[in-house]
N, CA, C and O atoms as a GROMACS GRO file, in nm:
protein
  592
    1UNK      N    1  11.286  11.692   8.503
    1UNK     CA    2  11.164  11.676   8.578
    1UNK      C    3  11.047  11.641   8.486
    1UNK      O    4  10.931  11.662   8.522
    2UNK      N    5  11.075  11.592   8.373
    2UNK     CA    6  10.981  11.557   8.262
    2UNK      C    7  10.875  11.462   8.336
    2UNK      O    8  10.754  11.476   8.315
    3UNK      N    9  10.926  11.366   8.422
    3UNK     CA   10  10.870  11.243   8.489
    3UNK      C   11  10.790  11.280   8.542
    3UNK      O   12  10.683  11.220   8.556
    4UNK      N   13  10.818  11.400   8.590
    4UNK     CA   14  10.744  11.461   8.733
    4UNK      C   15  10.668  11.564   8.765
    4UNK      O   16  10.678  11.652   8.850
    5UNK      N   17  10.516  11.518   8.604
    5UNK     CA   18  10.424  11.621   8.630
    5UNK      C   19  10.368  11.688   8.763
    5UNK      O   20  10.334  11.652   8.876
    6UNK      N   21  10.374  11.759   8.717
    6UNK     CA   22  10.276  11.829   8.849
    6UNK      C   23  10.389  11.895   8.990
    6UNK      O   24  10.346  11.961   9.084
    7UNK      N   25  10.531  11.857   8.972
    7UNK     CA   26  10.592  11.879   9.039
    7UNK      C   27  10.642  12.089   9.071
    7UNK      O   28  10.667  12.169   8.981
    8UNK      N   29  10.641  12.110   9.177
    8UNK     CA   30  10.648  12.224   9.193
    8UNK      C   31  10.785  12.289   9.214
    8UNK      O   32  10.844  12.382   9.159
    9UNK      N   33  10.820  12.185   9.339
    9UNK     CA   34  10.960  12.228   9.382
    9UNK      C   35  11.018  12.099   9.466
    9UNK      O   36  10.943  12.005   9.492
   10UNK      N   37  11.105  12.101   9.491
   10UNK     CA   38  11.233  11.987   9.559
   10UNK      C   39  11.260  12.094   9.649
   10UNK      O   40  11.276  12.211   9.616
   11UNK      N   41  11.263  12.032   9.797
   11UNK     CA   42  11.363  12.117   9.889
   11UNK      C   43  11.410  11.997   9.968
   11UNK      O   44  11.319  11.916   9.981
   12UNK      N   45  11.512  11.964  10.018
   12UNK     CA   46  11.602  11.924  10.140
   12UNK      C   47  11.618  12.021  10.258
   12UNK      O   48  11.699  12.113  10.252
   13UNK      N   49  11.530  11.997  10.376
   13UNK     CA   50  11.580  12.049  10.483
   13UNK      C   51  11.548  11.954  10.606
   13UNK      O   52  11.448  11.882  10.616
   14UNK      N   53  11.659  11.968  10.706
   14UNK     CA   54  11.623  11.818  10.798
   14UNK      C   55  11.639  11.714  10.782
   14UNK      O   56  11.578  11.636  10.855
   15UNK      N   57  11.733  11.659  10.674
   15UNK     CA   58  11.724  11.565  10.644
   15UNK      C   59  11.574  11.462  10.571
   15UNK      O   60  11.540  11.344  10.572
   16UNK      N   61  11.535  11.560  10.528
   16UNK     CA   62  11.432  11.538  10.436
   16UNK      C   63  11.415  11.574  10.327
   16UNK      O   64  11.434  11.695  10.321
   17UNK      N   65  11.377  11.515  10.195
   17UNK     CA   66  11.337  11.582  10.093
   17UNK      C   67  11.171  11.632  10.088
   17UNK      O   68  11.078  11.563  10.131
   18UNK      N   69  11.161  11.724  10.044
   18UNK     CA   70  11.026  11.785  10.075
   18UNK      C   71  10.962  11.800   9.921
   18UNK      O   72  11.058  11.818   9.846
   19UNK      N   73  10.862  11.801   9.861
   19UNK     CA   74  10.862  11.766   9.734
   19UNK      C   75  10.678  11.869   9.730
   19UNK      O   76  10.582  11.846   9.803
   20UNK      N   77  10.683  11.940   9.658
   20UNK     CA   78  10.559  11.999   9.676
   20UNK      C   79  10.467  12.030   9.518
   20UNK      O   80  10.515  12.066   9.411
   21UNK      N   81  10.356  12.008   9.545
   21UNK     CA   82  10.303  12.013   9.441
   21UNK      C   83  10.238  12.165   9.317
   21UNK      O   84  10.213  12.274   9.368
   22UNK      N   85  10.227  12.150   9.210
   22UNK     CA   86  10.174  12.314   9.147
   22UNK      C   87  10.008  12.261   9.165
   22UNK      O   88   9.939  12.159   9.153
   23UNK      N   89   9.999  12.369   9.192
   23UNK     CA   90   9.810  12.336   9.249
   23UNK      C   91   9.722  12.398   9.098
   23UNK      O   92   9.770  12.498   9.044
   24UNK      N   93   9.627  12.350   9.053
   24UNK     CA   94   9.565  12.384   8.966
   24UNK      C   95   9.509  12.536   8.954
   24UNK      O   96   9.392  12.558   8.920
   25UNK      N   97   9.591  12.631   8.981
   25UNK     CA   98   9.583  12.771   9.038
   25UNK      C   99   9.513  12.851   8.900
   25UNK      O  100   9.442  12.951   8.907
   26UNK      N  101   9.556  12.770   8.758
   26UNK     CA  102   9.526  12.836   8.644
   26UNK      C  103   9.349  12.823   8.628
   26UNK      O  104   9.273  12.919   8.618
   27UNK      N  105   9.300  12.640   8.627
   27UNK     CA  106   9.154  12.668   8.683
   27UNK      C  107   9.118  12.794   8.754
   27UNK      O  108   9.084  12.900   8.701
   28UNK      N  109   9.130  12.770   8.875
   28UNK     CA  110   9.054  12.832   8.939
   28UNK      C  111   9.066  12.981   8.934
   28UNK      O  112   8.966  13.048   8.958
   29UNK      N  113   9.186  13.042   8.903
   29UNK     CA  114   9.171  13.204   8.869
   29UNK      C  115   9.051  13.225   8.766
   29UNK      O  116   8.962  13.307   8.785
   30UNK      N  117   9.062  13.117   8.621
   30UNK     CA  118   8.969  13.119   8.506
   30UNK      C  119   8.850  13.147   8.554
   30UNK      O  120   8.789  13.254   8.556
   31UNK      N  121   8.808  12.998   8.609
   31UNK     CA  122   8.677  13.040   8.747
   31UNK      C  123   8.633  13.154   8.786
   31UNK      O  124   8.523  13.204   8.762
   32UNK      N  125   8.741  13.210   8.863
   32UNK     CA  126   8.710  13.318   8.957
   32UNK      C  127   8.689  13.416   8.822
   32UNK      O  128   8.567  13.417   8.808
   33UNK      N  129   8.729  13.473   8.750
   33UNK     CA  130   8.732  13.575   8.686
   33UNK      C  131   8.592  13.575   8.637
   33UNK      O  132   8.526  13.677   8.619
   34UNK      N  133   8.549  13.444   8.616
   34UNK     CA  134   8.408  13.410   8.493
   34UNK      C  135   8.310  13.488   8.623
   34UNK      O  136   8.252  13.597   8.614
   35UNK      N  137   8.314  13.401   8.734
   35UNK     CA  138   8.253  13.421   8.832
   35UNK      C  139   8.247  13.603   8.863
   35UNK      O  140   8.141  13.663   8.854
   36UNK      N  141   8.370  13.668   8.896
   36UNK     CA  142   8.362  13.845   8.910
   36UNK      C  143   8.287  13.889   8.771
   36UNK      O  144   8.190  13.965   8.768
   37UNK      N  145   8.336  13.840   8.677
   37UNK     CA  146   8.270  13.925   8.526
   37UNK      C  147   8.118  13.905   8.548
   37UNK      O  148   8.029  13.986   8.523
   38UNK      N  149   8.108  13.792   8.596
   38UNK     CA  150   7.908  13.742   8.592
   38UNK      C  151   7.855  13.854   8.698
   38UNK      O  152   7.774  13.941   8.669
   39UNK      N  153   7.911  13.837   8.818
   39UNK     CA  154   7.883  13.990   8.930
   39UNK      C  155   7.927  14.093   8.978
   39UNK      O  156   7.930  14.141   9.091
   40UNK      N  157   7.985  14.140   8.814
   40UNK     CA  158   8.039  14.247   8.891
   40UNK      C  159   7.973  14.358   8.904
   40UNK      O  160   8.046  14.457   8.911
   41UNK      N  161   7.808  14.388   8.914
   41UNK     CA  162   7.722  14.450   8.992
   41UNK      C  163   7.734  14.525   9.095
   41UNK      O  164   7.682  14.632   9.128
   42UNK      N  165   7.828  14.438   9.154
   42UNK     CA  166   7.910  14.493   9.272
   42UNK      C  167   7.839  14.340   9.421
   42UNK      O  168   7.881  14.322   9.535
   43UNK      N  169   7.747  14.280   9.356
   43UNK     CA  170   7.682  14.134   9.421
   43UNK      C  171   7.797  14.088   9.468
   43UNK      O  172   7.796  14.100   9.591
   44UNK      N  173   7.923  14.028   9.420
   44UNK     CA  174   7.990  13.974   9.473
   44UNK      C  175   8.144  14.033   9.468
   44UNK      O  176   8.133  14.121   9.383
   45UNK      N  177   8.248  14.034   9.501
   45UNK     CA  178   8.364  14.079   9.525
   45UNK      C  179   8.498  13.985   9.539
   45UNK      O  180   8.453  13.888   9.600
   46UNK      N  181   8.584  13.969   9.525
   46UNK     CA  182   8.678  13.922   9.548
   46UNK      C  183   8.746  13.969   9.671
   46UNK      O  184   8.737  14.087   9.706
   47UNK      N  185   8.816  13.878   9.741
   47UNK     CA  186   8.876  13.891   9.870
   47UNK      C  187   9.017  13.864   9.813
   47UNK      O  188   9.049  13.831   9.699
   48UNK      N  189   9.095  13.887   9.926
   48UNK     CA  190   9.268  13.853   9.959
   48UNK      C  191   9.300  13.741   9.992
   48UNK      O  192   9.288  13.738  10.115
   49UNK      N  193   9.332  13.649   9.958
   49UNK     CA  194   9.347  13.517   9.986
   49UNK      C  195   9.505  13.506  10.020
   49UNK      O  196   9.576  13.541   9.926
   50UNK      N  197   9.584  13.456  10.153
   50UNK     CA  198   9.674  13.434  10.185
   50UNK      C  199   9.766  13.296  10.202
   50UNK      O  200   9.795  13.268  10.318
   51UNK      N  201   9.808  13.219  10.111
   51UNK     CA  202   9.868  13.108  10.143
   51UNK      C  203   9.919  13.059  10.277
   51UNK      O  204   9.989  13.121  10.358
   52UNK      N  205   9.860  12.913  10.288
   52UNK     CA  206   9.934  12.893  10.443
   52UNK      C  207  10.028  12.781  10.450
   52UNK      O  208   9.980  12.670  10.427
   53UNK      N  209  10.179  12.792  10.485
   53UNK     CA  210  10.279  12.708  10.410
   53UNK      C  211  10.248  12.577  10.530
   53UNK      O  212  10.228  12.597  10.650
   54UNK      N  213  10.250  12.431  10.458
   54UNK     CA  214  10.210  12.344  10.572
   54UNK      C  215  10.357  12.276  10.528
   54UNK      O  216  10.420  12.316  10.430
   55UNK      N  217  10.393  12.192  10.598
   55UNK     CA  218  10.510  12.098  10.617
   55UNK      C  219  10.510  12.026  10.737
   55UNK      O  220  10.456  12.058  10.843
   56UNK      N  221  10.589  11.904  10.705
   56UNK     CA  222  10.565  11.808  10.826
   56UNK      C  223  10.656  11.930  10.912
   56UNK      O  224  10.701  12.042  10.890
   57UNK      N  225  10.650  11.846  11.004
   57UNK     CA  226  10.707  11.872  11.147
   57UNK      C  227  10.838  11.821  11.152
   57UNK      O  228  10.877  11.722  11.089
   58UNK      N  229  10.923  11.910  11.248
   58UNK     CA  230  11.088  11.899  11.181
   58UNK      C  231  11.114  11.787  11.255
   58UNK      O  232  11.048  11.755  11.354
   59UNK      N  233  11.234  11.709  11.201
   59UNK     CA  234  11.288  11.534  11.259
   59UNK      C  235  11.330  11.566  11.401
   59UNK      O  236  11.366  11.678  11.439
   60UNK      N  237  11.322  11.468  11.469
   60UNK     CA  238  11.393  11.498  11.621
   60UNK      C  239  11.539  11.528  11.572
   60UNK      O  240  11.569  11.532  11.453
   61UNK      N  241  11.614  11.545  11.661
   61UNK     CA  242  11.775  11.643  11.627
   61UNK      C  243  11.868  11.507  11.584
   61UNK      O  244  11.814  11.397  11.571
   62UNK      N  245  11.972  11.521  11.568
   62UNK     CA  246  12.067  11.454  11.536
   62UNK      C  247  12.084  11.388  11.341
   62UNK      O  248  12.015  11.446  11.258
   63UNK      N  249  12.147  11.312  11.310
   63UNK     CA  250  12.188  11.248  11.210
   63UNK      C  251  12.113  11.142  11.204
   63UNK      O  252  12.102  11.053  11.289
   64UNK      N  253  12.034  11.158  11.046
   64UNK     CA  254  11.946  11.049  11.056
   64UNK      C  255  11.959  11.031  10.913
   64UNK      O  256  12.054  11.088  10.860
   65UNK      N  257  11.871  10.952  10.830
   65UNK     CA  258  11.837  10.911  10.637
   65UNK      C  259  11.777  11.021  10.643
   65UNK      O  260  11.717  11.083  10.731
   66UNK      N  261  11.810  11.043  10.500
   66UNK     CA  262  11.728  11.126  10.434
   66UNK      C  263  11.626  11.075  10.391
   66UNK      O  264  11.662  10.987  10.313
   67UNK      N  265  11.479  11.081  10.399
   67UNK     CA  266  11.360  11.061  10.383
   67UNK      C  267  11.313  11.181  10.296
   67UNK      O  268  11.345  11.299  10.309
   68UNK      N  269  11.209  11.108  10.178
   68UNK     CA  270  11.134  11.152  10.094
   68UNK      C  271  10.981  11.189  10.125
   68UNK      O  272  10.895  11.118  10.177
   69UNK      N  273  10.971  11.337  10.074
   69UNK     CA  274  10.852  11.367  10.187
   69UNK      C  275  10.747  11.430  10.063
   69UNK      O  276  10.799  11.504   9.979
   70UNK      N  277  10.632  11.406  10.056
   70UNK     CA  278  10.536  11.426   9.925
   70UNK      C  279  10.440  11.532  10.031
   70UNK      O  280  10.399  11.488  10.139
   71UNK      N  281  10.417  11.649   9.994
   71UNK     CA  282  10.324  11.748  10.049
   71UNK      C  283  10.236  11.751   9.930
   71UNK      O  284  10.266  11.810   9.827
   72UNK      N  285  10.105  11.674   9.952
   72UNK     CA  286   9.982  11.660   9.855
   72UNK      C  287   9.876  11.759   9.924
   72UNK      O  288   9.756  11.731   9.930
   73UNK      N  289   9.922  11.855   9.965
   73UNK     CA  290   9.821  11.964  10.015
   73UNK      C  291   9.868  12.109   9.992
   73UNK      O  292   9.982  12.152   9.969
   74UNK      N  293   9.762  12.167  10.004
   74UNK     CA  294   9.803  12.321   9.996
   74UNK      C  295   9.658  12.377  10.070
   74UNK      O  296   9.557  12.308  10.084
   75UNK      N  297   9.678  12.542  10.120
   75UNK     CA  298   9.603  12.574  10.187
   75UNK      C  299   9.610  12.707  10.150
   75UNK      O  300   9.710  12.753  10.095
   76UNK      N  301   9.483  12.791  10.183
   76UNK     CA  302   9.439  12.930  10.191
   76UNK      C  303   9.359  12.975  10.263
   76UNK      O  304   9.249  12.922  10.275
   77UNK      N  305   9.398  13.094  10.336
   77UNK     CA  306   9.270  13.167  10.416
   77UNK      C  307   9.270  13.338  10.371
   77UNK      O  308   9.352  13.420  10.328
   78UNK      N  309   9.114  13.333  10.414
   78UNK     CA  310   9.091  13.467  10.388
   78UNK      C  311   8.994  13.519  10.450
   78UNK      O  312   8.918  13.424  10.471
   79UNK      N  313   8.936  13.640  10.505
   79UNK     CA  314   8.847  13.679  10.600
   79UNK      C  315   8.748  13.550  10.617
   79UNK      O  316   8.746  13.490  10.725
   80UNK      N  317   8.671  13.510  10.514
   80UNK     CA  318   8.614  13.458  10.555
   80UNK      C  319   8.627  13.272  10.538
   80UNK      O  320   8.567  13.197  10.614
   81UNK      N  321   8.670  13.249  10.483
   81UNK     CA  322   8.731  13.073  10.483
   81UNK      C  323   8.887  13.042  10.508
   81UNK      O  324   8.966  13.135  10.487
   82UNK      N  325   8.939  12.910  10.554
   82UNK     CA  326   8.991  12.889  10.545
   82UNK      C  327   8.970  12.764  10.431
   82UNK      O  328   8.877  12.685  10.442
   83UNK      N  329   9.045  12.759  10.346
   83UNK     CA  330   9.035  12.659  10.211
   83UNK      C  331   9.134  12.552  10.215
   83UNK      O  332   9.246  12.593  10.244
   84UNK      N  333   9.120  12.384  10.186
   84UNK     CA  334   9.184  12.291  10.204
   84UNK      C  335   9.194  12.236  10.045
   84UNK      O  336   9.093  12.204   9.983
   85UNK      N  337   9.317  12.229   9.994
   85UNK     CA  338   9.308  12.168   9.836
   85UNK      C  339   9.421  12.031   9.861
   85UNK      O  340   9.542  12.033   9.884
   86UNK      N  341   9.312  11.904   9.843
   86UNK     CA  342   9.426  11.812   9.848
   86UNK      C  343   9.480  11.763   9.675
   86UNK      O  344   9.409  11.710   9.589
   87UNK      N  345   9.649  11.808   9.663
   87UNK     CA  346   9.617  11.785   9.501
   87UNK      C  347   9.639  11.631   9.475
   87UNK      O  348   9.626  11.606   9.355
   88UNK      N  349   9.666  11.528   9.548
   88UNK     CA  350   9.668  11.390   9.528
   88UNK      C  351   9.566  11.343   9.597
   88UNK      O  352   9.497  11.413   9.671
   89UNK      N  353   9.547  11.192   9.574
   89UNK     CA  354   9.433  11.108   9.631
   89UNK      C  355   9.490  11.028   9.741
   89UNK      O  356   9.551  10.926   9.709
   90UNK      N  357   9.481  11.058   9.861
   90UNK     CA  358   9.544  11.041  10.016
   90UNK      C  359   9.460  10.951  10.091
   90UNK      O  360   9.500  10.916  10.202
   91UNK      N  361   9.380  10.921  10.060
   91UNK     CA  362   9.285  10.838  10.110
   91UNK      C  363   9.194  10.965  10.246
   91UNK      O  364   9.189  11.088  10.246
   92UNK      N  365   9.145  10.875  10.333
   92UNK     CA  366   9.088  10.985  10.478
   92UNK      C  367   9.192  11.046  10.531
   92UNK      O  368   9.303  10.996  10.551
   93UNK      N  369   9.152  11.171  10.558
   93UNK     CA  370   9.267  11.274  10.620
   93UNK      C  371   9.188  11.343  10.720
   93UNK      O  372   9.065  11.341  10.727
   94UNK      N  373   9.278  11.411  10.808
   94UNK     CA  374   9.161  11.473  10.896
   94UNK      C  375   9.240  11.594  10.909
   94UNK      O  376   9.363  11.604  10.904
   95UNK      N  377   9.128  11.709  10.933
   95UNK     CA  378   9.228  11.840  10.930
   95UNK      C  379   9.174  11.900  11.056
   95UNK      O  380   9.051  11.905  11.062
   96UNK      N  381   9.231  11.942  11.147
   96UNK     CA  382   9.202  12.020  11.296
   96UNK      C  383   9.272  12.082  11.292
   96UNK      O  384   9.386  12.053  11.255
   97UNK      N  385   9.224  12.223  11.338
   97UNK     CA  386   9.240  12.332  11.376
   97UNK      C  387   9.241  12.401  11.532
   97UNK      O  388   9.143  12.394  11.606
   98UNK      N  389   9.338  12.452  11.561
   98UNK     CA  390   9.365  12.493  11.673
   98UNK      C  391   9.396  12.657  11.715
   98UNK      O  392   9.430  12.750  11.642
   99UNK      N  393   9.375  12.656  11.841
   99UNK     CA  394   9.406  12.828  11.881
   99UNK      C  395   9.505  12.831  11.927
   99UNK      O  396   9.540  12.717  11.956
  100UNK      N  397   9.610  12.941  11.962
  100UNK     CA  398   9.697  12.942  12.053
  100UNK      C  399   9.713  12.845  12.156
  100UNK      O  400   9.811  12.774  12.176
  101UNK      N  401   9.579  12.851  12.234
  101UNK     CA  402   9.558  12.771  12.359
  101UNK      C  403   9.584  12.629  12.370
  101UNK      O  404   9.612  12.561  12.468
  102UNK      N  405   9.567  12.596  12.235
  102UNK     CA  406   9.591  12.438  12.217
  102UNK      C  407   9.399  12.359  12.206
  102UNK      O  408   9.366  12.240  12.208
  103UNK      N  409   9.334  12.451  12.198
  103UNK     CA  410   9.187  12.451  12.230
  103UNK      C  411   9.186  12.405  12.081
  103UNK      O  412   9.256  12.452  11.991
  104UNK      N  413   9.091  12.300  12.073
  104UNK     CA  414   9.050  12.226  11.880
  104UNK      C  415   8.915  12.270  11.902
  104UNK      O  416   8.824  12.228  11.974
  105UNK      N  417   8.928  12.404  11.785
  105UNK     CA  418   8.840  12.485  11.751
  105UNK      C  419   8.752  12.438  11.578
  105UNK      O  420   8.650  12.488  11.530
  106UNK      N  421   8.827  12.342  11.530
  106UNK     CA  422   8.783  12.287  11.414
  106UNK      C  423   8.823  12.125  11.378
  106UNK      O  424   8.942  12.118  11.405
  107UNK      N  425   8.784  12.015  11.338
  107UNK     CA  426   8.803  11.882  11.342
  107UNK      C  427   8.712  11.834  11.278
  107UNK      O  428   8.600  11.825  11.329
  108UNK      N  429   8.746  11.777  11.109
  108UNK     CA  430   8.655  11.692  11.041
  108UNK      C  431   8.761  11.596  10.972
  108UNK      O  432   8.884  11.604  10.977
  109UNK      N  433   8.667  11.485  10.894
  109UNK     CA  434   8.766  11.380  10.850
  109UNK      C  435   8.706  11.389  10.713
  109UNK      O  436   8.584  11.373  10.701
  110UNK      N  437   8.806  11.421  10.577
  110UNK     CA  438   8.770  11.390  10.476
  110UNK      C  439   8.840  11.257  10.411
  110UNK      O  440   8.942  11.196  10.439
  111UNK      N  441   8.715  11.238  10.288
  111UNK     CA  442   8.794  11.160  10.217
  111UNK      C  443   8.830  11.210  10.077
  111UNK      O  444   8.735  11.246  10.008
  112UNK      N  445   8.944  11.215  10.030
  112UNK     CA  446   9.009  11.233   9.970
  112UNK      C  447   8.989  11.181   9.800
  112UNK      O  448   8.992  11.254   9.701
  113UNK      N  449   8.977  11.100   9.802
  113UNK     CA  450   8.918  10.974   9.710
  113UNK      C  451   8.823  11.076   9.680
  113UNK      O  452   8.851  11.121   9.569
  114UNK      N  453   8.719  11.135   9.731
  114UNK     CA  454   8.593  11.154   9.674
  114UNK      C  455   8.596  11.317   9.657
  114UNK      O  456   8.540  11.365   9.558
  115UNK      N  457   8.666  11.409   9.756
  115UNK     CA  458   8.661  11.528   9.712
  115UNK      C  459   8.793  11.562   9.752
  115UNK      O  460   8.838  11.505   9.851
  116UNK      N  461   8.865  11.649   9.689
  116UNK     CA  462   9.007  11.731   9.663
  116UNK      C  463   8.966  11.846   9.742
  116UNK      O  464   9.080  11.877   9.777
  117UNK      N  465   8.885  11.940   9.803
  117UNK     CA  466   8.906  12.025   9.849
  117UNK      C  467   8.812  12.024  10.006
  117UNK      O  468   8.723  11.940  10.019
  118UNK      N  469   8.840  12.117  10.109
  118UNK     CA  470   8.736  12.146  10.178
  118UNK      C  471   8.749  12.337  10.256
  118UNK      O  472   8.836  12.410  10.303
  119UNK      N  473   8.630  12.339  10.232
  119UNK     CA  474   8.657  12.543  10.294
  119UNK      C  475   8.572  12.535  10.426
  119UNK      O  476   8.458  12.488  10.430
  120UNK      N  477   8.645  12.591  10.541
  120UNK     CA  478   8.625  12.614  10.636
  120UNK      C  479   8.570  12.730  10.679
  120UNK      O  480   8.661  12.808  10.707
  121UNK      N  481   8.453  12.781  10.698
  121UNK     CA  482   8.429  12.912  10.752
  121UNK      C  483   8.470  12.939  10.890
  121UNK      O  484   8.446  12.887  10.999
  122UNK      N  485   8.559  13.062  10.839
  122UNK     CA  486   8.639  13.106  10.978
  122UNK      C  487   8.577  13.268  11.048
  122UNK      O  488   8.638  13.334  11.132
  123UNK      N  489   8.455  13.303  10.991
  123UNK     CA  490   8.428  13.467  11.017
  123UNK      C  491   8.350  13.481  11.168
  123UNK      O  492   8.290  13.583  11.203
  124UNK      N  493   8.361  13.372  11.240
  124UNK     CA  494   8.300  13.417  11.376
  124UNK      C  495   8.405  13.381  11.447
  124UNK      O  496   8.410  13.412  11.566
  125UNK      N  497   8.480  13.329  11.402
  125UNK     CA  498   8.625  13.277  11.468
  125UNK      C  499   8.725  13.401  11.585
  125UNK      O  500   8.734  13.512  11.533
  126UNK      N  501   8.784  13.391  11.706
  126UNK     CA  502   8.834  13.495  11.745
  126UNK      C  503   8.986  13.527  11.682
  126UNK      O  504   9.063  13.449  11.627
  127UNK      N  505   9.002  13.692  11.712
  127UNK     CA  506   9.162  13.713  11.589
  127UNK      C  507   9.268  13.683  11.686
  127UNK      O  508   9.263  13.716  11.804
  128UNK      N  509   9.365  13.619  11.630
  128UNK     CA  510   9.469  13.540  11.689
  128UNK      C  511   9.548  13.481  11.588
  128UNK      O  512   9.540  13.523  11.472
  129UNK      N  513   9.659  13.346  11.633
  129UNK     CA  514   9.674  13.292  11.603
  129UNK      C  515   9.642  13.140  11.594
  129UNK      O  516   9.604  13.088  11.698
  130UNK      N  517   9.653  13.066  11.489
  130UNK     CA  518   9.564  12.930  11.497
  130UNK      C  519   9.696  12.812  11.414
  130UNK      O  520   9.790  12.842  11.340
  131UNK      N  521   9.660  12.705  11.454
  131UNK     CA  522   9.750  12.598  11.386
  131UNK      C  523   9.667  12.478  11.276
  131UNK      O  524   9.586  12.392  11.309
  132UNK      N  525   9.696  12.495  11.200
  132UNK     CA  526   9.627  12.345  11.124
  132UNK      C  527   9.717  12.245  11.092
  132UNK      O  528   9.830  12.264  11.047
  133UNK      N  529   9.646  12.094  11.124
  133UNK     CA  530   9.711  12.016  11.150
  133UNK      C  531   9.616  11.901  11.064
  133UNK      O  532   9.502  11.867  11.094
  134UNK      N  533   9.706  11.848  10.939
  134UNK     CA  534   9.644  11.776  10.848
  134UNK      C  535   9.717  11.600  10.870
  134UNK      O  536   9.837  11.599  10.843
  135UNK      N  537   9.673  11.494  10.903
  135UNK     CA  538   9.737  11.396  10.904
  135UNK      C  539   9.638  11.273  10.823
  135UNK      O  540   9.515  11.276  10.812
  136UNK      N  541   9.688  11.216  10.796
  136UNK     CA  542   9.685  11.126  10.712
  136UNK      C  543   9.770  10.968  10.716
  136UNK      O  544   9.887  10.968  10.754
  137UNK      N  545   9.717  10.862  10.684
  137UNK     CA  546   9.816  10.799  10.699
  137UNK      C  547   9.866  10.766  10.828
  137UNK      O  548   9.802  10.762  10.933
  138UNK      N  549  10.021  10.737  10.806
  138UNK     CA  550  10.130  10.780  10.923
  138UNK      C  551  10.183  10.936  10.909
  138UNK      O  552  10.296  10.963  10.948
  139UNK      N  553  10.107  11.026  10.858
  139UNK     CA  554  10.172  11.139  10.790
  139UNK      C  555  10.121  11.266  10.898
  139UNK      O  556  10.012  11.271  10.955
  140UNK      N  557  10.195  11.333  10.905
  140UNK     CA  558  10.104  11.451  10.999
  140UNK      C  559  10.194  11.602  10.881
  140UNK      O  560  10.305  11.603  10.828
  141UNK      N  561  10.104  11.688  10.880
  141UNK     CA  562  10.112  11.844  10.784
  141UNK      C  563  10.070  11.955  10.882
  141UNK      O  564   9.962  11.969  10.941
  142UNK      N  565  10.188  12.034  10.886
  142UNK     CA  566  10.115  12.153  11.012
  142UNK      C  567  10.131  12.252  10.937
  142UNK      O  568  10.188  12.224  10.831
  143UNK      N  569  10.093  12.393  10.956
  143UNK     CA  570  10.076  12.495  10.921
  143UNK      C  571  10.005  12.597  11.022
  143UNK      O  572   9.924  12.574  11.112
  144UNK      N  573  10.059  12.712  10.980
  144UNK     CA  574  10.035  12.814  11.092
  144UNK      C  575   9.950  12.935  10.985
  144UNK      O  576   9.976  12.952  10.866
  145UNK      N  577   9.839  13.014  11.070
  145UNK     CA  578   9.749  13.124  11.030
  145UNK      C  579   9.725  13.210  11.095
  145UNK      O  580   9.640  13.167  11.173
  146UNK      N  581   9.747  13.328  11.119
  146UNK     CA  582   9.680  13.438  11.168
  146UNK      C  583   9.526  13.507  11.137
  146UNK      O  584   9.512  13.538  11.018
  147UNK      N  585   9.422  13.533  11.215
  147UNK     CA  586   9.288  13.580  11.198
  147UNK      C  587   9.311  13.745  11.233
  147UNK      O  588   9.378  13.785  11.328
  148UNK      N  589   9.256  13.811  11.158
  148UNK     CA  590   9.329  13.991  11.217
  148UNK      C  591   9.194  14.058  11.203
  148UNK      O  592   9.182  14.178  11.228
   0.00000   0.00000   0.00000
């Protein structure tokens, strides 16, 4: 996998290869730490941040090619954001968010090209369950979150 900086993991399921990326996780802990040491006054705090696994959406049934599938996203929520890290340059993507109900409780279009991440404030949001739905392209990325 010498070729294949940045590569995280290979999975096959569905007749797909699924290919996912290592997210710059070492930044941003560095970050965060500089950031707690600067306030730790008790001004600011660190939260629980929960990964939210996105993947396309499974193939209709039967015997089909195996298709190569690049997941250039990763996601996190936590009381109060939900966080969008795109680690490749995807061009416009749009990420909506949904409730149980099927109700689009969140819907913006980034571009990619110009910024790698976007955080969603989720703290007035009701507790449930919610879906995010990242597409791109011909590409669609879902992922599922709970608010508690």
């Amino acid at each position: 996998m010498e070729n294949w900086k940045g590569v995280n993991n290979f999975e096959c399921k569905n007749n797909q290869i699924i290919v996912t990326f290592k997210t710059n996780l070492m930044k941003r802990s560095i970050l965060c730490m500089i950031l707690v040491a600067l306030f730790s006054s008790g001004i600011a705090y660190a939260t629980d941040t929960t990964p939210i696994i996105v993947t396309p959406p499974p193939p209709p049934p039967g015997p089909g090619p195996c298709r190569l599938i690049c997941i250039p996203v990763t996601a996190t929520i936590n009381d109060s954001e939900l966080a969008v890290y795109f680690e490749l340059s995807i061009g416009e993507a749009t990420v909506t968010v949904t409730d149980d109900s099927n109700n689009v409780v969140y819907m913006e279009t980034i571009d990619t090209d110009s910024s790698s991440d976007m955080q969603i404030p989720v703290a007035g949001w009701a507790n449930g369950n919610y879906n995010l739905t990242i597409t791109y392209e011909t590409n669609t990325l879902v992922g599922e979150f709970s608010l508690e």
